[in-house]
C-alpha positions as CSV (number, residue, x, y, z in Angstrom):
1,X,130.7,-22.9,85.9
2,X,127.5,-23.8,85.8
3,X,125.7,-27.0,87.3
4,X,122.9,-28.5,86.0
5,X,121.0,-31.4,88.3
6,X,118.1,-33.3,86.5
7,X,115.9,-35.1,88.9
8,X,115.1,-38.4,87.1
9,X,111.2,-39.5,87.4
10,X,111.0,-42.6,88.4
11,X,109.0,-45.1,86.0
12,X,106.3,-47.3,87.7
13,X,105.0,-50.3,86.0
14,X,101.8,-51.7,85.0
15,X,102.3,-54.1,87.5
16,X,103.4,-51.7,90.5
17,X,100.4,-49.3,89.4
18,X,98.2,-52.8,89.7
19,X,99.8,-53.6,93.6
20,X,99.6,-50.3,95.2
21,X,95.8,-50.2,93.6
22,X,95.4,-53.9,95.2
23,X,97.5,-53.2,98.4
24,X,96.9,-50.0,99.4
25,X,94.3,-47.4,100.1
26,X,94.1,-43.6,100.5
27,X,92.8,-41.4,103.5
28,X,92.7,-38.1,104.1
29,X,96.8,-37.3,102.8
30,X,97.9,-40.6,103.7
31,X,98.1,-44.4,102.7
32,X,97.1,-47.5,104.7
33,X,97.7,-51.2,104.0
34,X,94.7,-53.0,102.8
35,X,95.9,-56.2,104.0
36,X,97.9,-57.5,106.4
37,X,101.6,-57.7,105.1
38,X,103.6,-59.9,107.8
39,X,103.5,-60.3,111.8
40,X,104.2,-56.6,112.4
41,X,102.4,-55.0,109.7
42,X,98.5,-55.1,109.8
43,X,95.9,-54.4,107.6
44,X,94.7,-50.2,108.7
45,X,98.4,-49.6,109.5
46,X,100.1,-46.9,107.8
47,X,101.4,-47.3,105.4
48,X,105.6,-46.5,105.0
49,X,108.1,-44.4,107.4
50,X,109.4,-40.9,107.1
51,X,112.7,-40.9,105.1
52,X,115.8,-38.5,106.3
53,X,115.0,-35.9,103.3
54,X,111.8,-35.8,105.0
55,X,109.2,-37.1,102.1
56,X,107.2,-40.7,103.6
57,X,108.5,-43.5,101.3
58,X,106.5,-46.6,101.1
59,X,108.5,-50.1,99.8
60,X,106.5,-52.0,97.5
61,X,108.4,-55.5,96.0
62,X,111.3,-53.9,97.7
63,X,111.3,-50.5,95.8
64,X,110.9,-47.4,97.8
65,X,108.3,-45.3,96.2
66,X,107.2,-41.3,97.7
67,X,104.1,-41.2,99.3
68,X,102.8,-38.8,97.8
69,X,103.2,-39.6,93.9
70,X,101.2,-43.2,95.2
71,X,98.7,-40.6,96.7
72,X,98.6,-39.2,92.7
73,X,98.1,-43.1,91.4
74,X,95.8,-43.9,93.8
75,X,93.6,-40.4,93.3
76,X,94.2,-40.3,89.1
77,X,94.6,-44.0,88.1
78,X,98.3,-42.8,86.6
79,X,101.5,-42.0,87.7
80,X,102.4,-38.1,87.7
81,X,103.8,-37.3,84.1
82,X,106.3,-35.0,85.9
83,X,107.3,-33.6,89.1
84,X,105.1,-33.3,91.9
85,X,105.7,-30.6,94.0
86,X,103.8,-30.0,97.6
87,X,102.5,-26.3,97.3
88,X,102.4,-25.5,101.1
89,X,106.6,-26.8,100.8
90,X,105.8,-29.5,103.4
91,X,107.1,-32.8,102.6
92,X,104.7,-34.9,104.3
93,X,101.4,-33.2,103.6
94,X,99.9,-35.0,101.2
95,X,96.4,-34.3,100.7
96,X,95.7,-34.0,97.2
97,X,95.4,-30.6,97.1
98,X,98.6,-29.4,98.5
99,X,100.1,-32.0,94.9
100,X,100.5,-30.5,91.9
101,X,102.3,-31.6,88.4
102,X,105.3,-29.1,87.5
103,X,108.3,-29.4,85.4
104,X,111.8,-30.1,87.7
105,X,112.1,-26.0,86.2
106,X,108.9,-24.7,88.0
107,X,109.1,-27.0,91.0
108,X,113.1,-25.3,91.4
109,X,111.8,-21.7,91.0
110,X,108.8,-22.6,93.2
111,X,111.1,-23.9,96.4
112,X,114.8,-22.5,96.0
113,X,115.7,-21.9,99.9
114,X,117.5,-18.6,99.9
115,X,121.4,-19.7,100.5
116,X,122.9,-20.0,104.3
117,X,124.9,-16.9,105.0
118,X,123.6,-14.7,102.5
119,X,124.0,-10.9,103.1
120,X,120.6,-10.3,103.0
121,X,117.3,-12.1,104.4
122,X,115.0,-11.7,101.1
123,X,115.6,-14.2,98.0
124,X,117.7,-12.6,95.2
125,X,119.4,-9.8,97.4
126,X,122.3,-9.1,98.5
127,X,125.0,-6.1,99.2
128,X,127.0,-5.3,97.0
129,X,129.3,-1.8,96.3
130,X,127.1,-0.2,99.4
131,X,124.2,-1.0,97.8
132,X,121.6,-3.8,97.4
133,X,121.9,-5.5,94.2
134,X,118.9,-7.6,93.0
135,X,119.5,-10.4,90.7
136,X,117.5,-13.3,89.6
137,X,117.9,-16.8,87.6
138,X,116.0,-17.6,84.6
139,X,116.9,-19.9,82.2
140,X,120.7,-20.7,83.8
141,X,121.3,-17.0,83.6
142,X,122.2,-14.3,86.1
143,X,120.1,-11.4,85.1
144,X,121.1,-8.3,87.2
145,X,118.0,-6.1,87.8
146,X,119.5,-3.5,89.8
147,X,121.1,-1.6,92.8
148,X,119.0,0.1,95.2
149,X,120.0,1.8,98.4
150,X,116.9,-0.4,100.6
151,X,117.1,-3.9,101.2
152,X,113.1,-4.0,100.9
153,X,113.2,-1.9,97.9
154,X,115.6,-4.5,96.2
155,X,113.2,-7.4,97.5
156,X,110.1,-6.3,96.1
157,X,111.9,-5.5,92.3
158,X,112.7,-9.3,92.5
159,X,109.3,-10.1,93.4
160,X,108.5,-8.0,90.2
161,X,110.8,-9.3,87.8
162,X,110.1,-13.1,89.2
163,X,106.5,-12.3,88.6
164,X,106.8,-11.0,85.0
165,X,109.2,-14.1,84.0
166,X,106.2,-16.1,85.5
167,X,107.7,-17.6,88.5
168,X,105.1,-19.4,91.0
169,X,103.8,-16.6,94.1
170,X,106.0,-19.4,96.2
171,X,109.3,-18.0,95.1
172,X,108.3,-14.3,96.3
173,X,109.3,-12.7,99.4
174,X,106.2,-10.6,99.9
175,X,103.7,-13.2,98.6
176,X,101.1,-11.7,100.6
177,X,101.6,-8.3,99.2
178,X,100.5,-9.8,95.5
179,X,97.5,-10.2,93.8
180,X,99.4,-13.1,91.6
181,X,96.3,-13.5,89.4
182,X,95.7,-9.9,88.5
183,X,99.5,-8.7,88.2
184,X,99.9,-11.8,85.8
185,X,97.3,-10.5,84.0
186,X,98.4,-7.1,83.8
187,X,102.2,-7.7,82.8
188,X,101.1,-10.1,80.0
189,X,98.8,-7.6,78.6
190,X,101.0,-4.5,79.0
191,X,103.5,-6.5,76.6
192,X,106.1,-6.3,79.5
């Protein structure tokens, strides 16, 4: 069976857009109060606290709201149209160019954490029959893409395949072995 999760973007109003424009200010990946706010909160404070699923969340008229899609309101005027996912993978930096827009599909290929316990320490590997079977997810699918008697050797046909179904250079295992750009390139104009 398989399980689908849609993250649900929140909606921000006209008239939350307005108050953090009016309340709040941006600074170098984070957000200050403009004004002071009660007896403990002052004007130049920071702005929010760092939530247990490690993003900084911010209440505004008693709704939390992420840091970093305010840091996107603040920058572009709008709200993010979609998700916004922290290249670098860390929660809290939020300079704006660490934030990019990417569909809930994207931002999941970009980031999947490679499961606890797994027979192998590479993304899309494990053993299997005395060899090491590489598989990868596209579209809900399990797509085999074959056995190989190296664990590396199995790790870097994943890379390939990911790379030729257009997954981001985050969700490789040798990222610095790629040339994203030119591979890209290459695989779209070799009609694989």
């Amino acid at each position: 069976m398989t399980l689908y999760l849609f993250m649900k973007i929140p909606k921000v109003s006209d008239d939350e857009i307005a108050a953090i424009k009016r309340l709040l200010r941006y600074e170098e990946g984070k957000v200050f109060w403009r004004e002071d706010r009660n007896s403990r909160i002052k004007s130049g404070d920071r702005a929010g606290s760092l939530s247990s699923s490690g993003y900084r969340v911010i209440k505004l008229k008693g709704r939390p709201h992420k840091e970093h899609r305010i840091i996107w309101i603040l920058i572009n005027g709008t709200p993010p149209l979609d998700t916004l996912d922290h290249i670098n993978g860390i929660k809290d930096d939020n300079r704006p160019s660490n934030l990019r827009e990417l569909s809930h599909k994207e931002n999941h290929r970009a980031h999947k954490d490679k499961k606890k316990g797994a027979s192998s320490k590479y993304r899309g590997v494990h053993w299997s029959q005395q060899k090491w079977r590489a598989l990868i997810t596209t579209d809900g699918k399990l797509q085999h893409i074959g056995r190989f008697t190296s664990e590396i050797e199995a790790a870097r046909a994943y890379d390939k395949k990911a790379i030729e179904l257009g997954f981001d250079v985050q969700a490789l295992n040798f990222k610095e072995e790629w040339d994203y750009e030119s591979e890209t390139q290459r695989i779209s104009s070799d009609g694989i």
